[in-house]
C-alpha positions as CSV (number, residue, x, y, z in Angstrom):
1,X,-7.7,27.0,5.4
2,X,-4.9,24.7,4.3
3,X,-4.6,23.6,7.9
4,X,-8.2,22.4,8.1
5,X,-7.5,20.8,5.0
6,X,-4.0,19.3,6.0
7,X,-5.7,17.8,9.0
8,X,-8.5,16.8,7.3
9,X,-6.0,14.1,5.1
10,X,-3.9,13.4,8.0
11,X,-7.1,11.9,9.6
12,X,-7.8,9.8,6.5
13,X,-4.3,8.7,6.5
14,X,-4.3,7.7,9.6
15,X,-7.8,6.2,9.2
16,X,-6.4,4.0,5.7
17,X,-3.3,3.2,7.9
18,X,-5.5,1.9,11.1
19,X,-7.4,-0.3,8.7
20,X,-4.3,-1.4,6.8
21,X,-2.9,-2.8,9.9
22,X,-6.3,-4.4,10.8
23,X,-5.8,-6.3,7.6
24,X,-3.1,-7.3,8.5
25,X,-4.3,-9.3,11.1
26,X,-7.8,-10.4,10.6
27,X,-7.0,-11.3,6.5
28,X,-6.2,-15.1,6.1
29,X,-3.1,-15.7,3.7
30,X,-0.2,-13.6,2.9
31,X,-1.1,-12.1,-0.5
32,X,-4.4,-10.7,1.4
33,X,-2.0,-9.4,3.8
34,X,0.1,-8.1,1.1
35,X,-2.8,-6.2,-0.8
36,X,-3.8,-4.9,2.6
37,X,-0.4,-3.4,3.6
38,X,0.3,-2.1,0.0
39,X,-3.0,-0.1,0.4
40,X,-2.3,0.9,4.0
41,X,1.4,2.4,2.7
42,X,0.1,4.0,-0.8
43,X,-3.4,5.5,0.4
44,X,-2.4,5.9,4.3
45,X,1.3,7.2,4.5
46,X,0.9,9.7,0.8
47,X,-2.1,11.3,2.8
48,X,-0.4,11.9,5.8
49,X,2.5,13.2,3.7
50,X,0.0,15.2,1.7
51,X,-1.5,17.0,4.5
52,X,2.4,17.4,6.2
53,X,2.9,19.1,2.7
54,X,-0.3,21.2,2.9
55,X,1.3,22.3,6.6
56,X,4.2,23.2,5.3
57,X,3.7,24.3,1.8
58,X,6.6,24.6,-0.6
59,X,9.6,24.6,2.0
60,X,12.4,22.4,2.4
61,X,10.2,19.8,3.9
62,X,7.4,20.2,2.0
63,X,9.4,19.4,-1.2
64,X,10.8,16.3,0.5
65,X,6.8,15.0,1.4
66,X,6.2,15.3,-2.2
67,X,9.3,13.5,-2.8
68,X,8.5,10.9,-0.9
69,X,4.7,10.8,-1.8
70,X,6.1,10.1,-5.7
71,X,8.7,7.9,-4.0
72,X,6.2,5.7,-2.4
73,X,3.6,5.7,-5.6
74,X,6.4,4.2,-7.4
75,X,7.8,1.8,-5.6
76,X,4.6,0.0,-3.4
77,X,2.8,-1.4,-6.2
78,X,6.1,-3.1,-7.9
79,X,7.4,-4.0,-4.4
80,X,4.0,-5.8,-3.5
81,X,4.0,-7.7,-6.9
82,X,7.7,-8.9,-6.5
83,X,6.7,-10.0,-3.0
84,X,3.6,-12.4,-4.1
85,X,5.3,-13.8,-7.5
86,X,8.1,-14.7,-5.3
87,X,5.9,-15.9,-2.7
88,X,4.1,-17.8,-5.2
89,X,7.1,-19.2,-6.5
90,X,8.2,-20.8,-3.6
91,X,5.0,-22.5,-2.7
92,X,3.0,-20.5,-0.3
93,X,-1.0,-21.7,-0.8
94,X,-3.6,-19.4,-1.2
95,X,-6.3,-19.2,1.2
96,X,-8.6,-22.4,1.1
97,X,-11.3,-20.1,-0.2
98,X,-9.5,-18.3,-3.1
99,X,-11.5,-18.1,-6.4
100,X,-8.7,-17.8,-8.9
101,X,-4.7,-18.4,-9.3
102,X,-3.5,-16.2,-12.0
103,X,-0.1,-17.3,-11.8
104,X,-0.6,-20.5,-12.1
105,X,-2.5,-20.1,-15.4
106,X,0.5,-18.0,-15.7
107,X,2.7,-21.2,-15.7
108,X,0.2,-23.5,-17.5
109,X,0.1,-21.5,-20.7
110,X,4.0,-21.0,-20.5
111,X,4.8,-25.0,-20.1
């Protein structure tokens, strides 16, 4: 049974990492591409992990999936905002069709 289910989130972490990549080249700027690859790493590669734990169960490698799963969980998110602050800081536009800038109403109330 834990197979079935092991392969059954390998598939959708595959599946999230597919699309992720997709993003990554249809999606027009780089803080699109940025939300798309933070999604394809958090969802896609803690799902494959998660299944490679359910395989494996509470062995050596099994401990390390879960290891990384919290590992990745942690750092993504902050990694992905560090990149588009910075990003924003130097000067990259956002896509001609954005709605809203939160950093720069960022820097307009701190001016």
């Amino acid at each position: 049974m834990n197979e079935i289910i092991g392969y059954i989130f390998i598939g959708i972490g595959l599946a999230f990492d597919f699309f992720g990549c997709l993003g990554l080249i249809r999606l027009p700027d780089v803080y699109n591409r940025l939300q798309a690859s933070t999604k394809c790493v958090t969802l896609g590669t803690c799902s494959i992990l998660f299944g490679l734990f359910l395989f494996k169960g509470f062995t050596a490698s099994g401990i390390k999936a879960l290891l990384c799963i919290l590992f990745i969980i942690l750092t993504a998110p902050v990694s992905a905002h560090a990149l588009s602050r910075g990003a924003h800081s130097s000067g990259v536009k956002l896509w001609d069709k954005s709605v809203c800038d939160m950093y720069a109403e960022d820097k307009k109330y701190k001016a």
